[in-house]
C-alpha positions as CSV (number, residue, x, y, z in Angstrom):
1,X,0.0,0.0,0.0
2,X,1.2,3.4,-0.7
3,X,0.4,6.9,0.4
4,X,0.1,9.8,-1.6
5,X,2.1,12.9,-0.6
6,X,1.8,16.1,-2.5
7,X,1.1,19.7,-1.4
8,X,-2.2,21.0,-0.5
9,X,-4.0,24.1,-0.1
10,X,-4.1,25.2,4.2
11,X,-6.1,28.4,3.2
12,X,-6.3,31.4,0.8
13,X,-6.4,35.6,1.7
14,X,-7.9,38.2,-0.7
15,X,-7.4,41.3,-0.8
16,X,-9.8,43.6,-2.5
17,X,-10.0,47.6,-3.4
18,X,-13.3,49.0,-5.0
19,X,-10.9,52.2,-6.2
20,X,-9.5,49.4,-8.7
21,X,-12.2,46.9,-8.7
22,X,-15.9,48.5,-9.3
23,X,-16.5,49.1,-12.9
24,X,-17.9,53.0,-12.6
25,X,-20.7,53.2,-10.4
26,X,-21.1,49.7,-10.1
27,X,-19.8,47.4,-7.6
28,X,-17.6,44.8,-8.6
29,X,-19.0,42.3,-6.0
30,X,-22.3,43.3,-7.2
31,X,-22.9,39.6,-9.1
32,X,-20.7,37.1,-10.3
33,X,-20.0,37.8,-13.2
34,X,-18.6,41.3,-13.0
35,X,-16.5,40.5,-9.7
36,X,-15.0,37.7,-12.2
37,X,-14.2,40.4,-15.0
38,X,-12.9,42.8,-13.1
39,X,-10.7,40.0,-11.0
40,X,-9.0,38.8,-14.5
41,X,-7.4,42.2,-14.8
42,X,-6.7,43.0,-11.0
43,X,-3.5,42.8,-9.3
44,X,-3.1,43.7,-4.9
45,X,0.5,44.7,-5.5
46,X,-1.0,47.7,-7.5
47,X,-1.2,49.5,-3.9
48,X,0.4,47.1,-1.3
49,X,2.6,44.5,-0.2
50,X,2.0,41.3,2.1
51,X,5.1,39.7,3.4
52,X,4.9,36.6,5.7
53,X,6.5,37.7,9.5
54,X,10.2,36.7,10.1
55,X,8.6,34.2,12.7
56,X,6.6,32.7,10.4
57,X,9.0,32.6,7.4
58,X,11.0,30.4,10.1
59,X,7.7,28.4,10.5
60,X,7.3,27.5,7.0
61,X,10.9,26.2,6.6
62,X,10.2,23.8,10.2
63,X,6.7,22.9,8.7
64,X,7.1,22.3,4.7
65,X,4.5,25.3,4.1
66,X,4.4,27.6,0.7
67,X,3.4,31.2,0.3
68,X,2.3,32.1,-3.1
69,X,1.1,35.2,-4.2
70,X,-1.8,35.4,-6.6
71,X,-3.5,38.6,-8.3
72,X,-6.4,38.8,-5.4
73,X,-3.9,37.9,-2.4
74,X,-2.0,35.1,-1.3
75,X,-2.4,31.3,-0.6
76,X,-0.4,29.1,1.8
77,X,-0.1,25.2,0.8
78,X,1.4,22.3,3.3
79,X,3.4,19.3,2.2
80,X,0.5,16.8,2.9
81,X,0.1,13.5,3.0
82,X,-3.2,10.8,2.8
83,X,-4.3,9.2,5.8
84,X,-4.7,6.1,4.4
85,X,-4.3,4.4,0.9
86,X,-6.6,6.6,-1.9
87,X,-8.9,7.9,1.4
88,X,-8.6,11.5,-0.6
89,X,-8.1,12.9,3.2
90,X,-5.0,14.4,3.8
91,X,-3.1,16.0,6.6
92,X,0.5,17.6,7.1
93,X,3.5,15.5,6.4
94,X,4.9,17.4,9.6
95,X,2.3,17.5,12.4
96,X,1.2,21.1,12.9
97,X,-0.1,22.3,16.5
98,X,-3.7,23.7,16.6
99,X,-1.7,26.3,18.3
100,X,0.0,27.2,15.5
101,X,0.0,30.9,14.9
102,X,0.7,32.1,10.7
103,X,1.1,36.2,10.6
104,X,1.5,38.1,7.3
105,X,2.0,42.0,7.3
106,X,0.7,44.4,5.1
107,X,2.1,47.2,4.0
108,X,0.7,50.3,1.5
109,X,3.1,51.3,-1.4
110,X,1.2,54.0,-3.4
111,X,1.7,57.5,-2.5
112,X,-2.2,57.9,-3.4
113,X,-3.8,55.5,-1.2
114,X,-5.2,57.8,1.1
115,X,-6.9,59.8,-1.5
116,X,-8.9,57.2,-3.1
117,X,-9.1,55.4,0.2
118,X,-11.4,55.6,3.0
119,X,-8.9,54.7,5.7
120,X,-4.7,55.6,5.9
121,X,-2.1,54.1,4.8
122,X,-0.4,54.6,8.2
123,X,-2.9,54.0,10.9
124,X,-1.4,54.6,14.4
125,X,-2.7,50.8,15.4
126,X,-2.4,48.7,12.4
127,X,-5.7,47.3,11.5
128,X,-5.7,43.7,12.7
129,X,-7.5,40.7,10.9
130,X,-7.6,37.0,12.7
131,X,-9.9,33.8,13.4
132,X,-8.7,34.0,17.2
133,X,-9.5,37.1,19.8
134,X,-6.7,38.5,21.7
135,X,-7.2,38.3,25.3
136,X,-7.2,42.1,25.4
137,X,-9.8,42.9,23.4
138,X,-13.6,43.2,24.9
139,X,-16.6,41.5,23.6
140,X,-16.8,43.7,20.3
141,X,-14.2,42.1,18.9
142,X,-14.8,41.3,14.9
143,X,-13.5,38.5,13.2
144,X,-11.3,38.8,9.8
145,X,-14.0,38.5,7.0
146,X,-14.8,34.8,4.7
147,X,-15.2,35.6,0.9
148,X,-18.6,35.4,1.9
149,X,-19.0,38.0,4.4
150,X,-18.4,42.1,4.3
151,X,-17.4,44.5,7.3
152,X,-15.8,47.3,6.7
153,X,-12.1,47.7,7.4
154,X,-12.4,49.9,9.6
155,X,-14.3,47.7,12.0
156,X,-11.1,45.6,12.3
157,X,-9.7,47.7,14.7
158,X,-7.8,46.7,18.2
159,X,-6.7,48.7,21.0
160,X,-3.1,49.9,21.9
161,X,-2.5,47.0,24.7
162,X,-3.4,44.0,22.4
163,X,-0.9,46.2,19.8
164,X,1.8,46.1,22.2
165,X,1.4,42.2,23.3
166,X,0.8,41.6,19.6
167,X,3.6,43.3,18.2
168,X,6.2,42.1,20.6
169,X,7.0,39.2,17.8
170,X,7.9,41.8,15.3
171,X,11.5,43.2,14.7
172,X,11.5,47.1,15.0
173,X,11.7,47.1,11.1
174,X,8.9,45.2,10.2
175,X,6.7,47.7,12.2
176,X,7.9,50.4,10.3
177,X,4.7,51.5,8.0
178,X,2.8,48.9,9.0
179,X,-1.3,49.2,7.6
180,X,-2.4,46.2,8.5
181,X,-1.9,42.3,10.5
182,X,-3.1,38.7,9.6
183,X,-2.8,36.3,11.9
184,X,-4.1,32.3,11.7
185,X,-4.0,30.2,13.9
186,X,-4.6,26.6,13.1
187,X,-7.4,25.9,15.6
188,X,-8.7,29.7,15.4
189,X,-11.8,30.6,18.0
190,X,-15.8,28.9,17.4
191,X,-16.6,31.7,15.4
192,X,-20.2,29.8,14.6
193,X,-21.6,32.4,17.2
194,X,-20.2,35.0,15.7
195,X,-21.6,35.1,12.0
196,X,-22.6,31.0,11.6
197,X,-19.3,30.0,10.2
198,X,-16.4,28.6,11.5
199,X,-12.7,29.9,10.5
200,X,-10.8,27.1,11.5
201,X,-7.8,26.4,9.5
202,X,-6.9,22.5,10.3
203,X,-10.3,20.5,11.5
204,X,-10.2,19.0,15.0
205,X,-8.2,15.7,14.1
206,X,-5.5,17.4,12.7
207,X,-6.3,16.8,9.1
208,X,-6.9,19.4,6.2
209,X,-10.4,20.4,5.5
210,X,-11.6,19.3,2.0
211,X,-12.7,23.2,1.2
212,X,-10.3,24.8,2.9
213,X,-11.4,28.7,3.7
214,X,-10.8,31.7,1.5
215,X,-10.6,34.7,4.0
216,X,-10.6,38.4,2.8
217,X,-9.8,41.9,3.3
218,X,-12.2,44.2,1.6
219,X,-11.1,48.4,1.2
220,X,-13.6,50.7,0.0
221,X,-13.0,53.5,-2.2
222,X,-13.2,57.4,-1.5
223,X,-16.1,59.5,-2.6
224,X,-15.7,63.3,-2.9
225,X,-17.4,66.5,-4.0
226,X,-16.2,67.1,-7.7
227,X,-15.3,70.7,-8.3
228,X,-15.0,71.6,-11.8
229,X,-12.8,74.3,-12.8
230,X,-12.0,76.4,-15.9
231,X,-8.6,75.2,-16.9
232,X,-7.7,78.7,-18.3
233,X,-8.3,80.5,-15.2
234,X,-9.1,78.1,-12.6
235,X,-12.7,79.6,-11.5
236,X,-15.1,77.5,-10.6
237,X,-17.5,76.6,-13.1
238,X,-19.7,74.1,-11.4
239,X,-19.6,71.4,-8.2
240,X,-21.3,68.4,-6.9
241,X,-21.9,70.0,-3.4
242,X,-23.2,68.2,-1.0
243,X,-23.3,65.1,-3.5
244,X,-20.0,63.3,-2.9
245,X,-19.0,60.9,-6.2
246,X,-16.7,58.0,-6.0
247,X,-13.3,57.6,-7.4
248,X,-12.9,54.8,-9.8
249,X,-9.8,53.9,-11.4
250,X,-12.2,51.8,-14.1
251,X,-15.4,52.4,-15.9
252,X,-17.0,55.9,-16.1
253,X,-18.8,58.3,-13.4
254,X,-21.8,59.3,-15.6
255,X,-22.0,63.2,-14.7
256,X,-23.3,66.1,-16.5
257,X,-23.7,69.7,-16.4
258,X,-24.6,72.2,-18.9
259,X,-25.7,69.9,-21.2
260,X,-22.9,67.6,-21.7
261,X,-21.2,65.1,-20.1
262,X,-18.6,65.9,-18.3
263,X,-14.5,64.0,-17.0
264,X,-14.8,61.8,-14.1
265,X,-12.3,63.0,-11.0
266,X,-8.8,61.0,-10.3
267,X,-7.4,60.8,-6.7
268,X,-4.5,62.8,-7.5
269,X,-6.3,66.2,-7.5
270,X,-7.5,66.1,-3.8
271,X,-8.1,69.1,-1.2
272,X,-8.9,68.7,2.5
273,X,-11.1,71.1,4.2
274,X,-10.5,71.1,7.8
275,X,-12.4,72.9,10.6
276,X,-10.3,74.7,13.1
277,X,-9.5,71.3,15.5
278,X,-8.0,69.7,12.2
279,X,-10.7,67.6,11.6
280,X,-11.9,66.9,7.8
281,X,-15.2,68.3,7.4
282,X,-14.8,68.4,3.4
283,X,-13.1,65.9,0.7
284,X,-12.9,68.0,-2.9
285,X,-11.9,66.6,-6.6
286,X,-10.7,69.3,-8.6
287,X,-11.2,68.9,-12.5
288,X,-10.1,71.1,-14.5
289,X,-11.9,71.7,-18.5
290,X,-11.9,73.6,-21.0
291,X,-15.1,76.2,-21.3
């Protein structure tokens, strides 16, 4: 009798941006076949980078574990083998503790992010995605989204204790410009009270689940109020105020004024109005035409 060894999928991580993603006004993950459309011609490293920790880079030599990186994110794969002769289940060809902890670090590379982005690229507590609760958090912790569930990022947020506990595992350099965390752990909390699904990465036995979970991370795009000037003198010709639009890197913002149809707003033209404590109380587009 012989076993089959190979290497099998542990899990999956998209990452997703409606600034690149929607097609105009609509959103990408509106129906299948648009999210699968605008997927084919999508790529993460556009406007970040994810980078396994230095601890876990040392796990996956111990353990036999890949990280690949794929347009939407990143999978991780084990050396596996069958449990028995042609049983089709499989677990990992080096036993891996339920305690087992994966982190991956993401970091923002595009000068722009902020301005077609809803959060920074810089946050002063990296935003923080996981299957398990640290011990520091309180009841309203959320847990780091399936491709079948939505929260928005910015309800992935932990506070500075659980940042200092967490980040004690990280070199000084890999918390330089840090935007956001992942971390896996192989057992994960019951997250079935959560949202009705579980998040567990290796099933109870030790083996590898036959669907093994896709996880996400899901960034929304900016809107703003669209200003449109004159591009010979700069006076304002006409502007979306109060309406705020969103910035789109594909597909068109259908707006008109004056009769015609007028240039949708890129995220390089960007003005902050602030109120006198610094806080942003306006986002503005400047687009400049010819009159």
């Amino acid at each position: 009798m012989s076993f089959t060894i190979t290497y099998r999928k542990l899990f999956s991580v998209n990452v997703y941006h409606h600034y690149f993603l929607d097609d105009g006004s609509m959103a990408f993950d509106g129906n299948p076949i648009l999210k699968e459309q605008q997927l084919s011609k999508y790529n993460f490293e556009d406007f970040c980078q994810i980078i396994p920790s230095e601890e876990t880079q040392e796990i996956f030599k111990g353990n036999r574990l890949v990280f690949k990186t794929i347009n939407n994110g990143f999978t991780i794969y084990a050396k596996a083998e069958e449990t028995a002769p042609n049983s089709g289940t499989y677990r990992t060809l080096i036993n891996l503790p339920q305690t087992t902890v994966l982190k991956f670090l993401i970091c923002v590379k595009d000068s722009l992010f902020e301005n077609y982005s809803t959060v920074n690229s810089k946050p002063l507590i990296p935003y923080y995605f996981s299957n398990k609760k640290p011990a520091t958090e309180g009841g309203s912790f959320n847990y780091l989204d399936l491709e079948t569930t939505t929260m928005p990022i910015e309800d992935f947020t932990i506070n500075q204790t659980s940042y200092a506990e967490i980040g004690k595992v990280f070199s000084e350099k890999e918390k330089i410009g840090l935007f956001a965390i992942i971390s896996l752990e192989m057992a994960g909390d019951n997250t079935i009270p959560f949202d009705g699904n579980t998040r567990n990465i290796l099933n109870v036995n030790g083996t590898i689940p036959a669907n093994p979970k896709t996880f996400k991370l899901q960034i929304k795009n900016r809107s703003t109020i669209w200003n449109y000037r004159n591009a010979v003198d700069s006076s304002l010709l006409h502007s979306t105020e109060p309406t705020e639009l969103p910035l789109v890197k594909n597909g068109i913002i259908a707006y008109s004024f004056g009769g015609e149809e007028r240039p949708s707003a890129f995220p390089s033209r960007l003005i902050f109005e602030k109120d006198g404590g610094g806080n942003i109380i306006k986002t503005i587009s400047e687009i400049y035409i010819n009159q």
